[in-house]
C-alpha positions as CSV (number, residue, x, y, z in Angstrom):
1,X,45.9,2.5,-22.9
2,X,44.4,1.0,-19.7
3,X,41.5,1.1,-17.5
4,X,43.7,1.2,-14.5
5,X,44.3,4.8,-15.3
6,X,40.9,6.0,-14.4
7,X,38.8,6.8,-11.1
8,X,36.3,4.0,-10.1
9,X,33.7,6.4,-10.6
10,X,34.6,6.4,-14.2
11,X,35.0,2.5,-14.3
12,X,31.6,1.9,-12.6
13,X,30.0,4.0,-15.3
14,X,31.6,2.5,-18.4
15,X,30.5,-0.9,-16.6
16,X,27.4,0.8,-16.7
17,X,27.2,1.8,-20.1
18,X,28.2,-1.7,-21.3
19,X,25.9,-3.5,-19.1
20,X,28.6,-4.9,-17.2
21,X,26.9,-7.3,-14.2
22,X,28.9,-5.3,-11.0
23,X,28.0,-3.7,-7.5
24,X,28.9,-0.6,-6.6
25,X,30.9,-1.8,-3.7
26,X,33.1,-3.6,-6.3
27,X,37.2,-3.0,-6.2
28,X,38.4,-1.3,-9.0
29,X,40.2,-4.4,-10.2
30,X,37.3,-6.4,-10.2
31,X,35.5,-3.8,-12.3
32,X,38.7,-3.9,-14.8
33,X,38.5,-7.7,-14.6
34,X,34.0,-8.0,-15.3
35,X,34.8,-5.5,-17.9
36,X,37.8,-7.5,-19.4
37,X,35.4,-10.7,-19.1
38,X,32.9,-8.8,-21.4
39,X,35.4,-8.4,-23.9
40,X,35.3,-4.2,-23.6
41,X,38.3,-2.4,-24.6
42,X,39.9,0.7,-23.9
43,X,38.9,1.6,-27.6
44,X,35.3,0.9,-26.9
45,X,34.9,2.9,-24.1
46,X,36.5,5.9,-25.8
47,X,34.1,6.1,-28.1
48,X,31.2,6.4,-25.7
49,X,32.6,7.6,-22.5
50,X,34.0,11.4,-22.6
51,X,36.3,10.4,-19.6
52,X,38.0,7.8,-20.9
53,X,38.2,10.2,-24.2
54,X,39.9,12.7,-22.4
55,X,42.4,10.4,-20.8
56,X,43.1,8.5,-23.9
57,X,43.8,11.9,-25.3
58,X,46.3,12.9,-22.0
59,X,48.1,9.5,-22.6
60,X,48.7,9.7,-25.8
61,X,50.3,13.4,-25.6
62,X,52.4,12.0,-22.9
63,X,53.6,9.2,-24.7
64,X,54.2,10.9,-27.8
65,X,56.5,13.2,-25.8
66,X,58.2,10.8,-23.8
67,X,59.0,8.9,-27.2
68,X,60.4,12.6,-28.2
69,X,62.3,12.6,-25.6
70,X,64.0,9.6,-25.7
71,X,65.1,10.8,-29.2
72,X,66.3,13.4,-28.2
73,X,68.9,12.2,-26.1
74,X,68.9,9.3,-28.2
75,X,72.6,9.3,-30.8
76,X,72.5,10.5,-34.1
77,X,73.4,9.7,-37.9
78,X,73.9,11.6,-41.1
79,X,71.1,10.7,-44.2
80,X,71.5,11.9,-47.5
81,X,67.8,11.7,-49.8
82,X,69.3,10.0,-53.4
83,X,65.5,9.9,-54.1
84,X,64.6,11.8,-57.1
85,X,61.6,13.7,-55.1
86,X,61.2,16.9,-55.0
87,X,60.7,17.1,-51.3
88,X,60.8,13.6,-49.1
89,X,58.9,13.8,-45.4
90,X,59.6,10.8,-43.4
91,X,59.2,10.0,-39.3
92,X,59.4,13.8,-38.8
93,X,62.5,15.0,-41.1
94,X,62.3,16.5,-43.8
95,X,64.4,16.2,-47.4
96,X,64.5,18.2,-50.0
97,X,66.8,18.7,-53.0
98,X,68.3,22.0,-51.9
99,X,68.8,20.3,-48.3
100,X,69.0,16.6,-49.0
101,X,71.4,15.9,-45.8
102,X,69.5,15.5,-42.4
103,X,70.9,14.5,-38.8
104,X,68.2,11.9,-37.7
105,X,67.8,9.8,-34.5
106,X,69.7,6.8,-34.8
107,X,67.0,4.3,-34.5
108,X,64.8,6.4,-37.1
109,X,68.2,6.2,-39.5
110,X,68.6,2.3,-39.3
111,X,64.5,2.5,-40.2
112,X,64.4,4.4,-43.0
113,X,67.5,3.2,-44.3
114,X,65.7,-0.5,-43.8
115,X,62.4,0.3,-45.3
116,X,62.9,3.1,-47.5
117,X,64.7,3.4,-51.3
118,X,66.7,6.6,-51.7
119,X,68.3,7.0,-48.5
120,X,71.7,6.1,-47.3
121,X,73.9,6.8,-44.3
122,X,76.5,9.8,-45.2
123,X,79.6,10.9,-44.3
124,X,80.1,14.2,-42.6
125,X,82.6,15.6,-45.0
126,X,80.1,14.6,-48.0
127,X,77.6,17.1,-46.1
128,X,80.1,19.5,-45.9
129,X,81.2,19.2,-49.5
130,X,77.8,19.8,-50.7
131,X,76.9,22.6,-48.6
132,X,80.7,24.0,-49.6
């Protein structure tokens, strides 16, 4: 994530904190940039700033669902689980042996199919067949 997402209240404290050389008069992007120069992350100041915590936290969420959301709308493909597992949970979808056919965001279905044994693309009417 990015400093530039907080308030320069929050920045002057995590300069603070870190012992950052800045004056309270200082722009928000030269508080980013001393901080940068001092080599703190965005990870760093997680861990000891509750603010920055809290809006890790927020970005994150949104992310995750704006990457859910691209999926969504994203086109799909057929995978059938050859694996001999029981039960296969990968990216989200779940496989199993009584339901070993799952409809799967394209981009996920080139993945899997890429980094995974056991899975290949399927046909509808092999679905259909199966669930007959």
């Amino acid at each position: 994530m990015s400093f530039e997402t907080l308030k320069k209240d929050d920045l002057l404290r995590i300069a603070e904190e870190f012992g950052t050389e800045i004056k309270p008069t200082d722009t928000k992007a030269v508080i980013i940039a001393a901080l940068n120069e001092d080599g703190v992350t965005w990870e760093q100041a997680a861990i000891f700033d509750q603010a920055v915590a809290e809006r890790d936290e927020i970005l994150k969420i949104g992310k995750m669902i704006a990457e859910e959301d691209a999926k969504a709308v994203e086109p799909k493909a057929l995978l059938k689980m050859n694996r001999a597992n029981g039960s296969y949970e990968i990216r989200g979808y779940r496989f199993t042996k009584a339901h070993p056919y799952a409809v799967v965001a394209e981009s996920d279905a080139q993945w899997i199919t890429d980094n995974i044994e056991g899975f290949a693309y399927a046909s509808p009417r092999e679905a259909s067949e199966f669930y007959g």
